[in-house]
C-alpha positions as CSV (number, residue, x, y, z in Angstrom):
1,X,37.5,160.6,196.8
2,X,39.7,160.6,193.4
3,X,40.5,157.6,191.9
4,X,44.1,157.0,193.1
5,X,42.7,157.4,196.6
6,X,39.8,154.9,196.2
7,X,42.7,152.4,194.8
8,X,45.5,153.0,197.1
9,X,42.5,152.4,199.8
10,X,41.8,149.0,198.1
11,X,45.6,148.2,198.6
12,X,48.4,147.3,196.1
13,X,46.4,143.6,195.6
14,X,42.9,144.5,195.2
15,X,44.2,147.2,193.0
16,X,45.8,145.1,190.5
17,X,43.1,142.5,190.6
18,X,40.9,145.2,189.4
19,X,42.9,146.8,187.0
20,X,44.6,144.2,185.3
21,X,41.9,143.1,183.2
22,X,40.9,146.1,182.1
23,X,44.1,147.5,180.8
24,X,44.9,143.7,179.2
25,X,41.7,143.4,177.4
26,X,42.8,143.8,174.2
27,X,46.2,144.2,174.1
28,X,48.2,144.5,170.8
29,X,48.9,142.0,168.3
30,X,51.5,139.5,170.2
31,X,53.2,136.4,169.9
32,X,52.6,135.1,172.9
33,X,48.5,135.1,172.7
34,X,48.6,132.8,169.7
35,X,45.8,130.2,170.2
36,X,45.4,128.8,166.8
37,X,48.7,128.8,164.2
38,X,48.1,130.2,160.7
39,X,47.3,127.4,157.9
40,X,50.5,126.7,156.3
41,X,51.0,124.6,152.8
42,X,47.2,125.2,152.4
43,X,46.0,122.5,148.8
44,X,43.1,120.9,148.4
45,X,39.9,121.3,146.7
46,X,36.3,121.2,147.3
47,X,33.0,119.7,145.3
48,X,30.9,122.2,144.7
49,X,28.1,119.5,144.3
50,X,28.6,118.1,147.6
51,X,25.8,119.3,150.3
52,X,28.7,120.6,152.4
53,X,29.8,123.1,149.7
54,X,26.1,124.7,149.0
55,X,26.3,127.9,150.5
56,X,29.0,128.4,147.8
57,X,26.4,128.1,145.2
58,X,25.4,132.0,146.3
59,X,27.1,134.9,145.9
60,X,27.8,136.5,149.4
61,X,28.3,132.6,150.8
62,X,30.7,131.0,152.2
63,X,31.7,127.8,154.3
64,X,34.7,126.5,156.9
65,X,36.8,123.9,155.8
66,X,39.9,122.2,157.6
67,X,42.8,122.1,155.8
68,X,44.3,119.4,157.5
69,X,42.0,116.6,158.8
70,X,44.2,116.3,161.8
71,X,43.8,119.7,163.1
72,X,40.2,119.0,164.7
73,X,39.3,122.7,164.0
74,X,38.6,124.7,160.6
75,X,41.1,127.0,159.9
76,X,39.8,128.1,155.9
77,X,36.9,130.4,155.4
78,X,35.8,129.8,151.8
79,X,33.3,132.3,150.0
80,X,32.1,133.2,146.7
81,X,32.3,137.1,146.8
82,X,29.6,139.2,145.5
83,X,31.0,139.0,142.3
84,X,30.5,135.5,142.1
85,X,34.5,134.2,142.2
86,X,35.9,132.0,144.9
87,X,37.8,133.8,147.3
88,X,39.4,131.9,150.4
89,X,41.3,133.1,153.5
90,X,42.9,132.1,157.1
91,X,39.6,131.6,159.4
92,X,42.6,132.7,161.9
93,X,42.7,136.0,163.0
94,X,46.1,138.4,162.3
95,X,45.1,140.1,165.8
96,X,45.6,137.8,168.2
97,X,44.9,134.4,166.4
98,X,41.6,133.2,167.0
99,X,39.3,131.2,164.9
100,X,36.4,133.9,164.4
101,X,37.2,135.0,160.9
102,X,34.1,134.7,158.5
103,X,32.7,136.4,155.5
104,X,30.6,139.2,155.4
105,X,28.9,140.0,152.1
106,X,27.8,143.8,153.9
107,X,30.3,146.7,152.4
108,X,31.2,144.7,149.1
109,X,31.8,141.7,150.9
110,X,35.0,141.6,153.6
111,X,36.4,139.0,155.9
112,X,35.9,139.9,159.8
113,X,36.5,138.5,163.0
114,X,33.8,138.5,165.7
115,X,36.2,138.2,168.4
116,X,37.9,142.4,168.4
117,X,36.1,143.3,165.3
118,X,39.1,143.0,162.9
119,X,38.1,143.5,159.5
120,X,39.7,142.7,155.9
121,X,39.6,143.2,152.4
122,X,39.4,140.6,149.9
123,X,42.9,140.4,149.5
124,X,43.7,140.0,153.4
125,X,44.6,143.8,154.3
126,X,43.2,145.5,157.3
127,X,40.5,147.8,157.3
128,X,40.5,149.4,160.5
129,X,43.5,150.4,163.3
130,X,42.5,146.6,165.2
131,X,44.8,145.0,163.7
132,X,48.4,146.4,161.2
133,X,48.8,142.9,160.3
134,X,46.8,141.2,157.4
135,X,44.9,138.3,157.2
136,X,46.3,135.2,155.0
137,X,44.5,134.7,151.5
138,X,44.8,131.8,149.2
139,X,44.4,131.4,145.7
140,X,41.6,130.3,144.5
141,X,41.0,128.1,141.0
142,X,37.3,127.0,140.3
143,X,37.3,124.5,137.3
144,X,33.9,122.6,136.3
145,X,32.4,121.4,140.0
146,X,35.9,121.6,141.8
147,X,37.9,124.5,142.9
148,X,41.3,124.7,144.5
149,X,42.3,126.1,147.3
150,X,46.3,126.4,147.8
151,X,49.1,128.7,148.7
């Protein structure tokens, strides 16, 4: 039996049931999955000497921070790159906007989402055909034991 048979067999129903998923799985980039919004009028700045900031002591670590207190999720991944400067990015995906972004210090370091695989550069632009659209960065200024993060 070919598979238009086996379906039209399952009825229009069962059929679409079936299907549906499958062909909606991952779906292109679109408005209407948003789940988490972008970080917008990203400043603040983080103490290097406070226990949650250690990771960024080493190059290749990084940490999540909320931008917003309010937001009761973290929406900024903050790393120092291999190279040992503070980079900092949306933790929220250009795909379909979810909160999977982290840093990766394998192939020079990138930003990539667990959730389709998306992957970035340093500077937020796609590195495979997941995603066209890139990922937010923020500047970065590290001064003493503080640096700032802001748009």
């Amino acid at each position: 039996m070919e598979r238009k048979d086996f379906l039209r067999s399952l009825g229009a129903g069962a059929a679409f049931a079936l299907t549906f998923p499958c062909v909606h799985g991952c779906s292109t980039d679109s408005e209407d999955l948003e789940q988490f919004p972008e970080p917008e009028g990203v400043d603040f700045t983080i103490d290097l000497t406070s226990p949650e900031a250690a990771p960024l002591v080493d190059n290749g670590g990084f940490i999540l921070v909320s931008s917003s207190p309010d937001l009761g999720y973290t929406d900024i991944v903050v790393a120092r790159n291999l190279e040992g400067i503070i980079v900092a990015a949306s933790q929220i995906c250009s795909h379909q906007q979810t909160e999977e972004v982290r840093f990766l210090a394998q192939d020079g370091g990138i930003f990539r989402c667990s959730t389709h695989g998306s992957r970035f550069d340093q500077n937020g632009t796609p590195l495979n055909s997941i995603t066209n659209n890139p990922l937010k960065v923020f500047n970065a200024e590290e001064e003493g034991d503080t640096v700032r993060i802001f748009e």
